[in-house]
MARBA-286328 format. One record per residue: residue in three letters; x negated, y negated, z of N, C-alpha, C in turn. Coordinates in pm, whole numbers, padded with zeros to 5 digits, always signed. Atoms other than C-alpha are relative to their C-alpha. Layout:
N
ALAXYZXYZXYZ
...
END
This chain:
320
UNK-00084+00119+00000+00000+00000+00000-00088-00125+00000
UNK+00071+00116+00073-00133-00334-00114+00015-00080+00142
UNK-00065+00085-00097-00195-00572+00158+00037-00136+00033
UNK-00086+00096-00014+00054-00839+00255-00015-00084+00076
UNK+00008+00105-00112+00000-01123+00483+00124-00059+00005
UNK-00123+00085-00056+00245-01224+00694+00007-00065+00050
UNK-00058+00128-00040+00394-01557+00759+00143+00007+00087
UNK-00123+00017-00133+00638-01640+01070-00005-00017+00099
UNK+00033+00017-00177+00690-01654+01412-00039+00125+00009
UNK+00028-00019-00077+00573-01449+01670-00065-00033+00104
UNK+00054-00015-00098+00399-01393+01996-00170-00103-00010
UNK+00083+00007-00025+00126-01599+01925-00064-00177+00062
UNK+00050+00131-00063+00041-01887+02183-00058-00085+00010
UNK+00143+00142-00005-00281-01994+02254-00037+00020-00132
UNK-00029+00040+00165-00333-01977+01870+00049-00101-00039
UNK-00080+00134+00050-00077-02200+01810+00006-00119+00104
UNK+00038+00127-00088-00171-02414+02090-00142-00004+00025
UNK+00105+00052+00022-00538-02416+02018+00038-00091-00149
UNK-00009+00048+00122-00424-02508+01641+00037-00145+00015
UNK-00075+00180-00023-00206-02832+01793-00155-00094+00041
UNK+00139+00080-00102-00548-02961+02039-00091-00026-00115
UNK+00144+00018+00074-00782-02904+01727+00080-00145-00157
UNK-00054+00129+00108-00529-03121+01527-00047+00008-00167
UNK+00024+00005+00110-00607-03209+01134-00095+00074-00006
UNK+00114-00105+00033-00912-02983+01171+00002+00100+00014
UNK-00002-00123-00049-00813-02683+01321-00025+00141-00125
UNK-00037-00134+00082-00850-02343+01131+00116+00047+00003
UNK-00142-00064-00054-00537-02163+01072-00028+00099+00107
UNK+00030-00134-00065-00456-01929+01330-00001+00160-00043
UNK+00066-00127+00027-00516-01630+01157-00112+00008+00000
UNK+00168+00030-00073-00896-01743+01212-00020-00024+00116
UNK-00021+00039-00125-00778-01863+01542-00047+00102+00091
UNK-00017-00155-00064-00682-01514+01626-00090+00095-00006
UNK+00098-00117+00049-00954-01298+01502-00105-00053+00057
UNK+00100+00036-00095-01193-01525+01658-00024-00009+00124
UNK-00056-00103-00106-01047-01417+01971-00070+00118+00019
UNK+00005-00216-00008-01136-01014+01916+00101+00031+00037
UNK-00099-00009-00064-00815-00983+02024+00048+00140-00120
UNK-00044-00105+00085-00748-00732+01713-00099+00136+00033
UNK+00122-00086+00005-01015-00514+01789+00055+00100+00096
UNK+00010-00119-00061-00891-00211+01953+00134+00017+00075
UNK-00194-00050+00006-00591-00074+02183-00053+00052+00157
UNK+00021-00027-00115-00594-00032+02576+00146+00025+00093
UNK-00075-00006-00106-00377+00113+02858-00016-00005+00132
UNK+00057+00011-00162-00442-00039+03192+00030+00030+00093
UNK-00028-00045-00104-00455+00106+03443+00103+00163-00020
UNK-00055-00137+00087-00330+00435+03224+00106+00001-00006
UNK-00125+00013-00029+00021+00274+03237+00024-00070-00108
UNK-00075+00080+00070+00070-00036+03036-00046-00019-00103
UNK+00075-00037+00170-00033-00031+02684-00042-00172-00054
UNK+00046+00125+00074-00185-00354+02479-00080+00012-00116
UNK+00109+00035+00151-00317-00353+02108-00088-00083+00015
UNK+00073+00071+00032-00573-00530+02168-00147+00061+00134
UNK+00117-00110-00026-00955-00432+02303-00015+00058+00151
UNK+00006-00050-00121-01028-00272+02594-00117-00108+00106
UNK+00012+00072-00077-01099-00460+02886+00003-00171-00021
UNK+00020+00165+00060-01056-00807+02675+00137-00022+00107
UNK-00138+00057-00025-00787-01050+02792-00045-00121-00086
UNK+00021+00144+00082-00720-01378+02634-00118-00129+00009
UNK+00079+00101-00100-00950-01605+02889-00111+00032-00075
UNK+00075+00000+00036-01183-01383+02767-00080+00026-00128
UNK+00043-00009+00168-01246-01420+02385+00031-00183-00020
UNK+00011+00114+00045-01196-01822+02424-00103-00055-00032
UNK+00110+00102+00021-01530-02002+02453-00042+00061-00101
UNK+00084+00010+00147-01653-01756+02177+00061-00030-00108
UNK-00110+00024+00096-01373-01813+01951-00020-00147-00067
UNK+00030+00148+00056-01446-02197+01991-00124-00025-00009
UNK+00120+00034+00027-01775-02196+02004-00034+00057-00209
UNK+00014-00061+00119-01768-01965+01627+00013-00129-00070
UNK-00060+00116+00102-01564-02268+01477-00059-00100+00008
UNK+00086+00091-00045-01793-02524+01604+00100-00115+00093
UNK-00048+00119-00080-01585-02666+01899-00021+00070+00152
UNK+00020-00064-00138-01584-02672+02263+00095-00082+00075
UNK-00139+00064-00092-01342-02799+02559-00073+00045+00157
UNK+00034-00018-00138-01392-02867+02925+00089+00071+00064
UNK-00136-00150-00082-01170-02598+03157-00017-00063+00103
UNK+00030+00143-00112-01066-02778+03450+00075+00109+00089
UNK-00082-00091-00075-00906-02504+03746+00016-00105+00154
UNK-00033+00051-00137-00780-02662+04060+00052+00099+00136
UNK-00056-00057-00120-00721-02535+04417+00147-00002+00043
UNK-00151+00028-00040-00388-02659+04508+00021-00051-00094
UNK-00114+00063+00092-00072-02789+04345-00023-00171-00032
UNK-00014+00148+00025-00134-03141+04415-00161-00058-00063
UNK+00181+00015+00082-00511-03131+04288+00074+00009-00134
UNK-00052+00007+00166-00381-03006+03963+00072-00091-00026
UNK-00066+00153+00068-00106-03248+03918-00064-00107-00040
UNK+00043+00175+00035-00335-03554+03953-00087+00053-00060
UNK+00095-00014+00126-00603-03375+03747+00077+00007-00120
UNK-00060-00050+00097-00315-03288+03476+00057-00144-00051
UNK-00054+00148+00043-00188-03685+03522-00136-00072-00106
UNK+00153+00025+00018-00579-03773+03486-00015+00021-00175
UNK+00033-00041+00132-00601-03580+03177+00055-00038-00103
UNK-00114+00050+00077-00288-03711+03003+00001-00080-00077
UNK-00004+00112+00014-00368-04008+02986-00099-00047-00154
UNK+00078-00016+00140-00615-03927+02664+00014+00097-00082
UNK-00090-00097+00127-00358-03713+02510+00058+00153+00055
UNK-00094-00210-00036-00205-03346+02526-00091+00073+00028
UNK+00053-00095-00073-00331-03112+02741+00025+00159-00043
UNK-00017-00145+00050-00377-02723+02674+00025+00025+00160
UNK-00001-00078-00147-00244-02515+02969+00003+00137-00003
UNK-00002-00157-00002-00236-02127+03060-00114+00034+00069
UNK-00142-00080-00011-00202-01873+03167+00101-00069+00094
UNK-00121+00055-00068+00150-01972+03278+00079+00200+00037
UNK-00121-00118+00019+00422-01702+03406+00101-00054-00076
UNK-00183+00012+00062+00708-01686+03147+00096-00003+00034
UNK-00135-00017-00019+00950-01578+03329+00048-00140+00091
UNK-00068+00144-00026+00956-01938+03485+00022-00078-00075
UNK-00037+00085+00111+00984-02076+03203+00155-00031-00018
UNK-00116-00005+00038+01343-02170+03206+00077-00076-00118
UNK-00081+00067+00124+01385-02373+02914+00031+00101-00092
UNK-00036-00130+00054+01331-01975+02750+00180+00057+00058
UNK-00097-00046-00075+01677-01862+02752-00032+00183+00074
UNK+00013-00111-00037+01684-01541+02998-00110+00014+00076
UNK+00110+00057-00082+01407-01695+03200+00036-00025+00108
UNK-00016+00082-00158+01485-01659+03596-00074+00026+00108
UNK+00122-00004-00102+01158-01549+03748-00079+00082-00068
UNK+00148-00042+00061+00831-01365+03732+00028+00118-00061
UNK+00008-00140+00050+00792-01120+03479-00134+00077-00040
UNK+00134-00029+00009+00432-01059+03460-00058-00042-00091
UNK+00043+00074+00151+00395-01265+03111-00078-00090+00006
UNK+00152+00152-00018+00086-01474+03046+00111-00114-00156
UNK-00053+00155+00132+00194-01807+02829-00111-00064-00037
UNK+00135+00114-00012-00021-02092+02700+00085-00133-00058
UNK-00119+00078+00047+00132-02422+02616-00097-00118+00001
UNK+00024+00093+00034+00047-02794+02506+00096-00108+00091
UNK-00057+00086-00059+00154-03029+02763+00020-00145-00058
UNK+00024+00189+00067+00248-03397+02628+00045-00084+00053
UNK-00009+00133-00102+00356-03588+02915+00031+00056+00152
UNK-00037-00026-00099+00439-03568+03295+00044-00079+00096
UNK-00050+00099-00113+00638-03780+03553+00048+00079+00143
UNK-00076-00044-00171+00806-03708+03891+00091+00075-00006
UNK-00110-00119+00028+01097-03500+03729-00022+00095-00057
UNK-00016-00131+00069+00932-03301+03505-00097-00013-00096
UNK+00082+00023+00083+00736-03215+03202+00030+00070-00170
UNK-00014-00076+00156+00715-03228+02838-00070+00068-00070
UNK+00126-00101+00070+00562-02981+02626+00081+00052-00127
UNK-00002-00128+00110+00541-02792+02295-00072+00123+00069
UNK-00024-00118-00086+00631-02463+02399-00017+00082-00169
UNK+00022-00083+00107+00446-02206+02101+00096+00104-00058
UNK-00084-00131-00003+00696-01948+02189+00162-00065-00073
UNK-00105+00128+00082+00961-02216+01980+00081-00066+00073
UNK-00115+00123-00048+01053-02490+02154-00095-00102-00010
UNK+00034+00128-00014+00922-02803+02033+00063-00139+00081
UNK-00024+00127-00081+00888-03110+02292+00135+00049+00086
UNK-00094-00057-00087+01123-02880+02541-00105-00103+00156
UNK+00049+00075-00095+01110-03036+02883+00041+00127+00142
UNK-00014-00090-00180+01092-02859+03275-00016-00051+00090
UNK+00007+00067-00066+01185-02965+03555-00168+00036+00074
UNK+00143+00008-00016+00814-03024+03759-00033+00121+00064
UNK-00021-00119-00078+00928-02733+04024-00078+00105-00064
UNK-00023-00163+00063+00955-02461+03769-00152-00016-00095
UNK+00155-00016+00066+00625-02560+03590-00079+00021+00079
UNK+00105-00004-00078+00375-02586+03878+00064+00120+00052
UNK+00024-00161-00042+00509-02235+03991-00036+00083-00096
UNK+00038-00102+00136+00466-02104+03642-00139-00021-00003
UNK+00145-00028-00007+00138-02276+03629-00144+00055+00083
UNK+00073-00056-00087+00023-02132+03956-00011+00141-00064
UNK+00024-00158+00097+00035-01793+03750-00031+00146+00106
UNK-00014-00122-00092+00053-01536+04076+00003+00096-00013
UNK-00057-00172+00103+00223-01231+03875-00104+00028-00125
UNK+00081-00032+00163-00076-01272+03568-00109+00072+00093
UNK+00101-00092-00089-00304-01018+03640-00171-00037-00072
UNK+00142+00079-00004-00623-01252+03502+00024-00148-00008
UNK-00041+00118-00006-00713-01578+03498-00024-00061+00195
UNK-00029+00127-00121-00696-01874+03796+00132-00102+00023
UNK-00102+00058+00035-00428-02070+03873-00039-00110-00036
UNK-00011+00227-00020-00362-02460+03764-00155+00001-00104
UNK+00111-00041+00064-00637-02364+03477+00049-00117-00127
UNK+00014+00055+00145-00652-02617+03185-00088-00052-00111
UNK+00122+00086+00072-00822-02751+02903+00012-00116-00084
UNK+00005+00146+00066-00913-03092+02780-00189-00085-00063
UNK+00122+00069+00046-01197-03294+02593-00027+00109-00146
UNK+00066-00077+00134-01180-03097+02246-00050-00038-00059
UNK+00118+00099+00103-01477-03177+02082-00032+00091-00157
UNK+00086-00053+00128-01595-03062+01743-00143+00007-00051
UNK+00117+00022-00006-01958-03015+01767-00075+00041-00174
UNK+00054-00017+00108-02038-02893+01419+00111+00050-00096
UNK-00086-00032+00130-01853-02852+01095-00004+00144-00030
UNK+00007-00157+00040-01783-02453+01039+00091+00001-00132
UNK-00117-00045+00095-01596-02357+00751+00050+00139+00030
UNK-00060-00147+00003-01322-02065+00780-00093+00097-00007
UNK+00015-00143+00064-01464-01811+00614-00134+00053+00095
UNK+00150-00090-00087-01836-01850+00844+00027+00040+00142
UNK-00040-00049-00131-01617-01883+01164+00009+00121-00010
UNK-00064-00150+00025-01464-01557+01050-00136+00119+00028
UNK+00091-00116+00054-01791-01400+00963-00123-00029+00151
UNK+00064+00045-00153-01949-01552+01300+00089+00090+00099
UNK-00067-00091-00140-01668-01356+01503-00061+00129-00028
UNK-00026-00153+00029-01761-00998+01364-00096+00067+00100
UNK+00089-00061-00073-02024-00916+01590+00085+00013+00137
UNK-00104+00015-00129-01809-01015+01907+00143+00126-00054
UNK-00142-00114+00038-01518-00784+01731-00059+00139+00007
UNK+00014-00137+00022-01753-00482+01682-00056+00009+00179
UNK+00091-00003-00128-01917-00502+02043+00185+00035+00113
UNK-00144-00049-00052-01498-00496+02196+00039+00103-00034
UNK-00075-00097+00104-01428-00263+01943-00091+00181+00091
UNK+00064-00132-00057-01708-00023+02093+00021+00071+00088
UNK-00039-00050-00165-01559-00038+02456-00150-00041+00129
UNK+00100+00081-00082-01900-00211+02561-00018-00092+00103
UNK+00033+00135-00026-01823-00521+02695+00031+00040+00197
UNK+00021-00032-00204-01868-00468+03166+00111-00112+00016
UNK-00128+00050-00070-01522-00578+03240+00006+00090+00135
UNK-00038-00045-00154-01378-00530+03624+00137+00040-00122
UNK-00102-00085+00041-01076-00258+03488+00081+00058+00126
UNK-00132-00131-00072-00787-00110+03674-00041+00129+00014
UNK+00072-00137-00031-00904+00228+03789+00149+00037-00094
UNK-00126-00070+00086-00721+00452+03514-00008-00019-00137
UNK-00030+00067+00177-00773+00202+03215-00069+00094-00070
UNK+00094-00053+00075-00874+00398+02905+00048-00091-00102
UNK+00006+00069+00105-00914+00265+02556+00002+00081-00146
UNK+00020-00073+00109-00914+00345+02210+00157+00092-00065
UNK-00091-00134+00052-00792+00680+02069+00019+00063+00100
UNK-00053-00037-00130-00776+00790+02431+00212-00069+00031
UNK-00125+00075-00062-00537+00515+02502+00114+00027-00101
UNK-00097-00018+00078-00334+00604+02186+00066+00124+00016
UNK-00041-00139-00018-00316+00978+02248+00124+00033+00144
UNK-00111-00046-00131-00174+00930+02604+00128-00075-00026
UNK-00159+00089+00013+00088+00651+02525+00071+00103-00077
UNK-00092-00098+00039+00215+00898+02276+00064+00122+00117
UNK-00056-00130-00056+00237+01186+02518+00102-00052+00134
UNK-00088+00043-00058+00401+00889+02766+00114-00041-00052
UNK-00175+00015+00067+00666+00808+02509+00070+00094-00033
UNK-00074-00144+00040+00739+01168+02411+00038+00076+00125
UNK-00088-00068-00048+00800+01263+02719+00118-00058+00088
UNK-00112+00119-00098+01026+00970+02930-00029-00136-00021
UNK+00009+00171+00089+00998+00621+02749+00062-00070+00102
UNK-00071+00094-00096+01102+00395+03053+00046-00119-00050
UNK-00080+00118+00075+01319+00117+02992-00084-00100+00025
UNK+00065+00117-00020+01055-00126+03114-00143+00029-00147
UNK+00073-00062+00093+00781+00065+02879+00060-00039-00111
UNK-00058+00011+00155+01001+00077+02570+00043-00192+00011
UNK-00048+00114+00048+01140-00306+02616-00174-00082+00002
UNK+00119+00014-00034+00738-00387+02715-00077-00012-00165
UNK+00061-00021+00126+00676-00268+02360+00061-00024-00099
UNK-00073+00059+00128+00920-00356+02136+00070-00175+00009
UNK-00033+00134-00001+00964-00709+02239-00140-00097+00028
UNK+00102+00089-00024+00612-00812+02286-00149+00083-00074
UNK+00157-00052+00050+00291-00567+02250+00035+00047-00199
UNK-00007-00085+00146+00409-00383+01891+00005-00163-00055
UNK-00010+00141+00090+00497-00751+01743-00116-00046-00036
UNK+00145+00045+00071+00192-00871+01786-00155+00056-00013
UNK+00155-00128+00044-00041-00580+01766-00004-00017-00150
UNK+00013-00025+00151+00093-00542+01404-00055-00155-00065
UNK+00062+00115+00054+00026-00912+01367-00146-00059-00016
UNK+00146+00000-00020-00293-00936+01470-00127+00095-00067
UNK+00066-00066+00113-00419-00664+01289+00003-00028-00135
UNK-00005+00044+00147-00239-00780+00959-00107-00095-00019
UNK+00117+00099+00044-00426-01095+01008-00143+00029+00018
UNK+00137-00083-00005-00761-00894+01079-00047+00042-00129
UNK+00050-00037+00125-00725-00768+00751-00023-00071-00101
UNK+00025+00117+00118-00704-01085+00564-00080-00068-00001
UNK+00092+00014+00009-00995-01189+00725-00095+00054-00017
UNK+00094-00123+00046-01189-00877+00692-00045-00042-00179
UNK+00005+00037+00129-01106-00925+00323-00046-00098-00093
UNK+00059+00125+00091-01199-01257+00242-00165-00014+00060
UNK+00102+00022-00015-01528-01223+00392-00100+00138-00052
UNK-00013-00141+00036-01596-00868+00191-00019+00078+00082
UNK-00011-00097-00133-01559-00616+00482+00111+00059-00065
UNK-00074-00024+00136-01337-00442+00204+00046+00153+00086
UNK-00025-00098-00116-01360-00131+00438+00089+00011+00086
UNK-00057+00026-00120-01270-00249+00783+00096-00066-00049
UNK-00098+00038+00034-01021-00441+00557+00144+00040-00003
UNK-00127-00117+00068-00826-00136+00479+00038+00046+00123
UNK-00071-00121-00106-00821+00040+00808+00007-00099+00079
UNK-00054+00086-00093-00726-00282+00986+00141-00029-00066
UNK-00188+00031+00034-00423-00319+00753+00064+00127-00002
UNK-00036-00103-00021-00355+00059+00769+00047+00013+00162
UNK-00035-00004-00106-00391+00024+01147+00142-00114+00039
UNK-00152+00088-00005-00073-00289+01097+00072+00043-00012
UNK-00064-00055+00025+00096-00102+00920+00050+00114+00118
UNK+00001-00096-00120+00108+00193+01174+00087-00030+00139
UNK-00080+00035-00107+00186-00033+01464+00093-00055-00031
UNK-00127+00060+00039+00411-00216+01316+00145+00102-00035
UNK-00103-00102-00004+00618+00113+01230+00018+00028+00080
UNK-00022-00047-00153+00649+00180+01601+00139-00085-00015
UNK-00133+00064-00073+00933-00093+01654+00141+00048-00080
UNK-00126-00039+00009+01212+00063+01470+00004+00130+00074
UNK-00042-00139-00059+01166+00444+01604-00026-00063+00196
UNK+00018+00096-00119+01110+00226+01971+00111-00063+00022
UNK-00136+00093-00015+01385+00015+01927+00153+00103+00011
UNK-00135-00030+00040+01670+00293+01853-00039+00149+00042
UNK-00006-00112-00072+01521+00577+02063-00092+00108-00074
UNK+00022-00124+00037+01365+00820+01834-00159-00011+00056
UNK+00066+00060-00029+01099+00826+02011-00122+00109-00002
UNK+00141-00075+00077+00902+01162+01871-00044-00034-00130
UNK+00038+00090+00123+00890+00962+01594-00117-00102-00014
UNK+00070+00085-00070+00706+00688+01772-00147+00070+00019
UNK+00147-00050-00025+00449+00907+01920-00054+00087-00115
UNK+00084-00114+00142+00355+01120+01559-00066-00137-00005
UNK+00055+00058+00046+00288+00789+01461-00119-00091+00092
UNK+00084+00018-00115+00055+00698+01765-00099+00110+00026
UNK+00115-00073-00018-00141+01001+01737-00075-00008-00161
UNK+00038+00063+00113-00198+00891+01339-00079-00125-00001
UNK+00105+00113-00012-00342+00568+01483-00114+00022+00039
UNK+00122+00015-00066-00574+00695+01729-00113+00037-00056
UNK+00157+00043+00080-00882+00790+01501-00021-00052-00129
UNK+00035+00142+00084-00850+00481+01322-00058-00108+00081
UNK+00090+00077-00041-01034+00328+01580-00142-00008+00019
UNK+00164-00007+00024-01389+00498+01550-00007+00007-00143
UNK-00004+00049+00173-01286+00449+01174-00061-00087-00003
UNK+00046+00141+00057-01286+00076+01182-00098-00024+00053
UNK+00141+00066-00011-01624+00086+01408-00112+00014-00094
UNK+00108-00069+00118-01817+00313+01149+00021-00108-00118
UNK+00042+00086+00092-01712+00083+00898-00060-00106-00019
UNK+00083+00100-00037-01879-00188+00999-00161+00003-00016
UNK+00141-00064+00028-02220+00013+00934-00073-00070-00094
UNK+00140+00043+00094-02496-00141+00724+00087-00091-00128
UNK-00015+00092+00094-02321-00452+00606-00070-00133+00038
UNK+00043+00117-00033-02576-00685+00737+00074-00098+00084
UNK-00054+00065-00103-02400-00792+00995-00065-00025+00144
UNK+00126+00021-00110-02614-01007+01269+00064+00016+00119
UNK-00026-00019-00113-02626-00864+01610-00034-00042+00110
UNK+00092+00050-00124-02694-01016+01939+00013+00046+00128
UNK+00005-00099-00129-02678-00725+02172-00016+00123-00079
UNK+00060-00115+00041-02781-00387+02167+00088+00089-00091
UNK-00093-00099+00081-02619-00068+02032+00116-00028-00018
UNK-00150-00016-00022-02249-00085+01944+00030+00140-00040
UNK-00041-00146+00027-02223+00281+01841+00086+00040+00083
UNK-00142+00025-00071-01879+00393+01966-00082+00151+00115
UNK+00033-00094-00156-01934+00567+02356+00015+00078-00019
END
């Protein structure tokens, strides 16, 4: 099957709220995203909760290289208390829109169906703040939605996110050197194969595995009792943008010739992305055939990566 890039919404936040901060210059976020590593692989933490994306990564931690690839950088500002942050968040304002996250979602109540913590990381573009409340472009679609001040500073204390600091933001986006797309792209690949390996000395959940591990067991946890928190876990958030993140993996793979890892990153979209109908409507040995079809497509896409001159700045990545 020929591959397709897809255009639309989804799940994707700090993407689309790094894209607002970097303004007329930004890369699209399908460079956004890949400069992340965030496509690179497939983890269940803590041998429970599943995530397309690499093992032991989280979002926090694929930012500075992401911006550093593109040639930018930003000061991260974390505060102790509520009222520190506020007047650092007033402070900051005052020379434009602020990046924030992780937030909890489920305070988010301008989201309809939003009435407390659900363990969801956010990221959001703040653009003003007074004594009642605050405005923001909200990625998840709500442009210039407003909250009262309450329900933000508990969201932004972020308690229920299981990384991260609370009252965490960033401001001062600078552009230190002119990158073009295609070298950001080709500047992330080393950071993608080094996640991809299962290398990188993360603190893990006793339990987490990765990979084709992590694919083999989710199947044998959906084939045999798919929990309603599991199945809505995955068809309203991880499958969306696993398949997205990979599609767009492949379009950067592609334009930078990685013609290879091109294929078995849009093979691996494809794949996850067929999860959400047999997920969504129960069939759910359906689900796991196609979850044990993914899992060695992930020492696929490291081997392909083999002897394309691609510069390394750490040791072995040969898969564990």
């Amino acid at each position: 099957m020929k591959h397709i890039p897809y255009v639309g919404s989804g799940p994707y936040c700090y993407a689309n709220s790094f894209a607002m901060m970097l303004g007329a210059d930004a890369p699209s976020t399908v460079a956004i995203e890949f400069a992340t590593s965030s496509p690179f692989g497939m983890q269940l933490i803590g041998g429970t909760l599943p995530f397309f994306d690499p093992f032991g990564w989280t979002p926090e931690a694929g930012f500075d290289a992401a911006l550093d690839a593109m040639g930018w950088t930003s000061a991260v500002t974390k505060s102790n208390s509520e009222e520190d942050a506020l007047a650092q968040l007033k402070l900051a304002l005052s020379d434009g829109p602020v990046w924030v996250g992780p937030v909890e979602m489920g305070h988010l109540r301008h989201q309809p169906g939003m009435n407390g913590p659900i363990g969801a990381d956010h990221y959001l573009v703040v653009l003003s703040v007074d004594d009642e409340g605050v405005r923001m472009h909200d990625p998840q679609g709500y442009p210039f939605a407003t909250l009262p001040l309450d329900d933000f500073l508990t969201a932004w204390r972020a308690e229920t996110i299981d990384y991260g600091d609370p009252y965490t933001m960033r401001t001062d986006f600078r552009r230190v050197r002119v990158v073009q797309e295609d070298e950001a792209i080709r500047a992330s690949v080393p950071a993608a194969m080094r996640w991809l390996s299962m290398k990188h000395p993360q603190h893990l959940p006793e339990g987490t595995i990765g990979n084709e591990e992590a694919a083999q067991r989710l199947a044998s946890m959906i084939e045999g009792e798919c929990s309603d928190g599991l199945r809505g876990h995955l068809i309203h958030f991880a499958v969306r943008v696993g398949a997205r993140r990979l599609g767009d993996a492949a379009t950067c793979l592609g334009r930078i010739d990685q013609a290879e890892a091109a294929g078995i990153a849009s093979e691996q979209a494809l794949l996850i992305g067929s999860l959400q109908f047999p997920l969504a409507v129960g069939r759910d040995a359906e689900a796991a055939a196609i979850l044990r079809k993914l899992a060695p497509t992930y020492p696929r896409l490291l081997s392909s990566f083999g002897g394309k001159n691609i510069m390394l700045d750490h040791d072995d990545i040969s898969p564990p």
